[in-house]
C-alpha positions in Angstrom: 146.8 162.9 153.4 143.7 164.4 155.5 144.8 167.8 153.4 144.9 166.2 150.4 141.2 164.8 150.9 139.8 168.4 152.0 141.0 169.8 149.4 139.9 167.4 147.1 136.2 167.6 148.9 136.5 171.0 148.5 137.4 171.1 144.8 134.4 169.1 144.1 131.7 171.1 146.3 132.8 174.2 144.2 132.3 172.3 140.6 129.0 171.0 141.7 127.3 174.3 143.0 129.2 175.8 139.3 127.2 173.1 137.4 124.1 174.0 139.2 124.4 177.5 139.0 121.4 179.0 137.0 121.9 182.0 134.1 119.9 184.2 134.6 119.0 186.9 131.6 117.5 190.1 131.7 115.4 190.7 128.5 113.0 194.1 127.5 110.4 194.1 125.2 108.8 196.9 124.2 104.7 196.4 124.2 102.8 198.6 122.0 99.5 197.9 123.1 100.4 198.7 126.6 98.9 202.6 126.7 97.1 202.8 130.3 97.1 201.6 134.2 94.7 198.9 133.0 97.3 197.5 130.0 100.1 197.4 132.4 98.1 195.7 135.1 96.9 193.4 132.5 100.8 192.8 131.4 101.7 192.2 135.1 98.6 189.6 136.0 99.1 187.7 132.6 103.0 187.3 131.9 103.8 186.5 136.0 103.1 183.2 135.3 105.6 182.2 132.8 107.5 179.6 133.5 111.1 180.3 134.9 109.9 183.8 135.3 112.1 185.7 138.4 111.4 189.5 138.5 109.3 191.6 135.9 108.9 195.4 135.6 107.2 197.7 133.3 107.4 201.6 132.6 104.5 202.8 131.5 106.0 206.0 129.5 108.3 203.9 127.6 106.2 201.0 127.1 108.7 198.5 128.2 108.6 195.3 130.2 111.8 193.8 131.7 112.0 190.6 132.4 114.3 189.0 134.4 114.2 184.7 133.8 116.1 181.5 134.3 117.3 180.6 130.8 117.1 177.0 131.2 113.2 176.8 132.5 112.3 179.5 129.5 113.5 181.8 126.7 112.7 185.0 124.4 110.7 183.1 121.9 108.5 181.7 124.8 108.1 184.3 126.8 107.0 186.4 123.7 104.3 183.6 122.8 103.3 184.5 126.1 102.5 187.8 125.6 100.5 186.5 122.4 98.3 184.5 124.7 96.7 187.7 126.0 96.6 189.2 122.9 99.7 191.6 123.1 102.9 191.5 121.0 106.4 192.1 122.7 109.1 193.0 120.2 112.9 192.8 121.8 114.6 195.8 122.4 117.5 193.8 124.5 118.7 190.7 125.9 121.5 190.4 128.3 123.2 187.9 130.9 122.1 189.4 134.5 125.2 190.7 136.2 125.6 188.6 139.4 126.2 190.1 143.1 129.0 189.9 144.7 
């Protein structure tokens, strides 16, 4: 019976921390208007504080920003208005479920 319970206990610990387990997605945009130190820099101060924001990178050469964000706090469609908000436009290039650790 005491086997039966832990296992039980156990069975439900596991579903829990599955329901609570966050998706994250990688996305990259490709920014245009992002030719210079000073447009990147600008990228990296503005867009940082988008909600459900988790990593964000930029390459300079290719004029790409990859974004890595909690899907259920934000999205593509948001995270592109945020770009708008400083007066930049970020077109998609790609959009993928972030391969988890293990």
């Amino acid at each position: 019976m005491k086997k039966k319970l832990i296992m039980a206990f156990a069975i439900l610990i596991i579903g829990i921390s599955t329901a609570f387990a966050k998706e994250l997605r990688v996305v990259t945009f490709k920014v245009q208007q992002m030719e210079c130190a000073n447009c990147e820099k600008k990228v990296k101060t503005n867009i940082r504080f988008e909600k459900g924001l988790k990593e964000l990178s930029t390459d300079l050469k290719e004029k790409t920003v990859t974004i890595t964000y909690d899907s259920e706090k934000t999205d593509v469609k948001k995270l592109q208005e945020g770009f708008k908000k400083f007066k930049y436009e970020a077109v998609l290039v790609e959009d993928k479920v972030k391969e988890s650790k293990k």
